[in-house]
N, C-alpha and C positions, 0 to 999 in steps of 0.2 A: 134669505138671500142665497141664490145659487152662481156662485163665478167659475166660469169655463175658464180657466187658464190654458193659453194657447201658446207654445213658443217653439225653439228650434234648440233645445239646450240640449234634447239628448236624452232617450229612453232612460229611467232612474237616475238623472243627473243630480246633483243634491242643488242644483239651481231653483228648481221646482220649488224644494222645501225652502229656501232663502228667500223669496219671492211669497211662497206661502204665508208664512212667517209676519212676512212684512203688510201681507193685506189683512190678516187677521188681527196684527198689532189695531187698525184702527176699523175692523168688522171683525168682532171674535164670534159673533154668530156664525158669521158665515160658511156655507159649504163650497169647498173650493177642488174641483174637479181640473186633473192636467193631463194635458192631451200634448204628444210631442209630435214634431214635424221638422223633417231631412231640415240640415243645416242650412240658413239660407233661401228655403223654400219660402218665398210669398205665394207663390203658386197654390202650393200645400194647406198655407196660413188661412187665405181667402175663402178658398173650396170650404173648410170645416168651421172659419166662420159665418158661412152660410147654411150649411149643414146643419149646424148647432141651432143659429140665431133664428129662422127662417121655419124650423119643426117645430111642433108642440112642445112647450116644458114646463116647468115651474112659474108662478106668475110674476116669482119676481125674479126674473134673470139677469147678469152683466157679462158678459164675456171679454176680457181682459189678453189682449195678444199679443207677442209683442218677438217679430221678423225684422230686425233692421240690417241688412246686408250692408249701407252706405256704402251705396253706388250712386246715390244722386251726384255726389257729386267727387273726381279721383283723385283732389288736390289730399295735401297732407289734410288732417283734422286738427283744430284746435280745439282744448280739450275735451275731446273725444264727443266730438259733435257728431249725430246723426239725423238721420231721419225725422220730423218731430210728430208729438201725437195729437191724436186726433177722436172726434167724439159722432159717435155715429147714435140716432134714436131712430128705431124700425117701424115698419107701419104697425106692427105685433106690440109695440111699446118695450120690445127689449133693447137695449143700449147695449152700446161696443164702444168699448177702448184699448186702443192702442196704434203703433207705427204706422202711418201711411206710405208704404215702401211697393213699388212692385205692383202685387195683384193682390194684395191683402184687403183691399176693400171693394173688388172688382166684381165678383159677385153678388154683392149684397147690395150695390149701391141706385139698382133701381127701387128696391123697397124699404126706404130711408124717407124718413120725416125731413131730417135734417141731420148736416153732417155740418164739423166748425173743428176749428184749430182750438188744441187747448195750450194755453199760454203756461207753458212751464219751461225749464231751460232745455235745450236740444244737446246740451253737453253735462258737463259735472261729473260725469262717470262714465268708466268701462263697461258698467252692467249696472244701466240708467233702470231695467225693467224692476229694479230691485231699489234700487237708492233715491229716485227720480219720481218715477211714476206712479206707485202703488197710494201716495198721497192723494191725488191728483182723483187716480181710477173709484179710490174709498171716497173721497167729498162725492162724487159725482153719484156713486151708490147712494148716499144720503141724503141726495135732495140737491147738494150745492151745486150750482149750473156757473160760479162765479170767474172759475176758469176760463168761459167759452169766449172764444176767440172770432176771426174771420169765419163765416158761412163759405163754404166749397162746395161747388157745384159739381153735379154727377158726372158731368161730362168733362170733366178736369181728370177725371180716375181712369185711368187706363181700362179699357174693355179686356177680358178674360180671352186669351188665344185659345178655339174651339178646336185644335188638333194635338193635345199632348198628356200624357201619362198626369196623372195629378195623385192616385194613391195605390199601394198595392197591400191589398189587407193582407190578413194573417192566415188565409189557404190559398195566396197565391194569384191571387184577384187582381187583375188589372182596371183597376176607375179611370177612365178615360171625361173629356172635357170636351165631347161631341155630344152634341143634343139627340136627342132619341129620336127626338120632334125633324131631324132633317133626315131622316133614311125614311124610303117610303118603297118596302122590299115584301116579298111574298114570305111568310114562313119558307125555313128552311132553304132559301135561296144561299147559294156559295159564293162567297166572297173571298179575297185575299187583302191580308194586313200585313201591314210592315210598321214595324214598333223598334225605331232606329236602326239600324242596317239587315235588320232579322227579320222573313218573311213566314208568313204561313198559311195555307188555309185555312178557312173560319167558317159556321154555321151562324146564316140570321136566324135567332131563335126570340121568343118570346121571354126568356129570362125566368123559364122554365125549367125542368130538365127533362126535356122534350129529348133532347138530345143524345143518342146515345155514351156511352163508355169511351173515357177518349177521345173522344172528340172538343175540340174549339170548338167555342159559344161566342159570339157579336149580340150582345144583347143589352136589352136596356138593366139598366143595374138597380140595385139596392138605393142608391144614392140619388138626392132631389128631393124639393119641395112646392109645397102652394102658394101662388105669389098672391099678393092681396086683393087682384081681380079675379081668383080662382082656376092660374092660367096653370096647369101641373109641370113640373119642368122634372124632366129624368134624364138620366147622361149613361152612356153607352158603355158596357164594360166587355171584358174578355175574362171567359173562365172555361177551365179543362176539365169536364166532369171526371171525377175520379184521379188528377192527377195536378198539376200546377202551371198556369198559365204564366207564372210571372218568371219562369225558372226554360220553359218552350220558349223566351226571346229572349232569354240569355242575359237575364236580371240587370232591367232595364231600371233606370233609375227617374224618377220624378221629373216632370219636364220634358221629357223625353218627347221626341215628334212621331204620333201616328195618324198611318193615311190609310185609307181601304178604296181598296175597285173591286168593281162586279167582276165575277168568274164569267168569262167566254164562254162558259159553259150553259150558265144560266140559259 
């Protein structure tokens, strides 16, 4: 069994390992892989459990996520109630658990068998993804379906806003949350981007490096997969061959709003 653990604790948090800890207590097989995302980000959340859930991997997957900002609702909390969770089966047969918060289940919720509430408490703890949940997330790894709750329908989950920053790897890459599938541009045509108040010019390139030195790229990115009808979904990124695209807008942060027009020039 392979579980994707997905949260916002924080590059080497020792959260990770407490949360680790606590799923292997009841899967000590298991391989438990953790991926961190900006504090807060459902945005973030969503994108890589899609990324994850939706690509080739192991046949027996879980991916375990868990973004509760509680913002549903801004009254105080009692004890320490958020968000609650939630059980996703994919047309690929891999399962996702955790927080329906946001946009954490916004991408992936067209290629879902079925998604349902799992009936556990929405409070008990500070840091429910550890004390709470990991019982919950391990039955369900084993077969047990006896939590499942209400069926939720897709169209209850918030649709993924197609204009904003969603990741920026580690040479500077900006993953944008615009479909490749809506620009319909000649190679090499010049555009301009604005990635929160910072503008630039951009090359549409093929996600190549067509492009020379220095130069902005608009191109379709790394990022995207095959949806269960064979539809290919790729999303638009910005990269500075030879230099740093996320550092050119002035280290923009996740979320963030970007728009492009066609160069006058074209």
């Amino acid at each position: 069994m392979l579980i994707n653990l997905i949260a916002d604790y924080g590059i080497g948090d020792p959260a990770f390992a407490e949360v680790t800890q606590r799923l292997n207590q009841k899967l000590p097989s298991a391989q438990i892989q953790c991926l961190s995302v900006p504090p807060f980000s459902t945005l973030a959340t969503g994108f890589w459990n899609a990324q994850l859930g939706l690509n080739p991997g192991a046949p027996q997957r879980l991916i375990y996520h868990n973004c509760a900002p509680r913002q549903d609702n801004p009254e105080a909390r009692f004890d320490n109630e958020g968000e609650g969770l939630t059980y996703v089966k994919l047309k690929n047969e891999v399962q996702v658990v955790g927080v329906l918060a946001g946009y954490t289940l916004s991408f992936l919720k067209e290629e879902a068998l079925q998604i349902n509430t799992i009936q556990v408490s929405r409070g008990g703890s500070q840091f429910r993804s550890r004390d709470v949940f990991p019982q919950a997330a391990a039955a369900i790894a084993l077969g047990d379906y006896s939590l499942l709750g209400e069926t939720i329908l897709p169209t209850q989950i918030s649709d993924p806003p197609l204009d904003r920053v969603v990741w920026i790897d580690g040479y500077g890459n900006i993953k944008t949350t615009i479909p490749a599938s809506s620009l319909n541009l000649p190679l090499s045509a010049k555009v301009i981007v604005r990635v929160g108040d910072v503008v630039s010019d951009a090359i549409y390139s093929d996600g190549s490096f067509r492009v020379p030195e220095g130069t902005l790229a608009f191109a379709p990115g790394s990022s995207g997969w095959q949806t269960s009808d064979g539809k290919k979904v790729t999303w638009m990124e910005l990269f500075l061959r030879g230099g740093n695209a996320w550092e050119r807008f002035g280290k923009p942060k996740v979320n963030q709003m970007v728009t492009y027009t066609i160069s006058a020039s074209l």
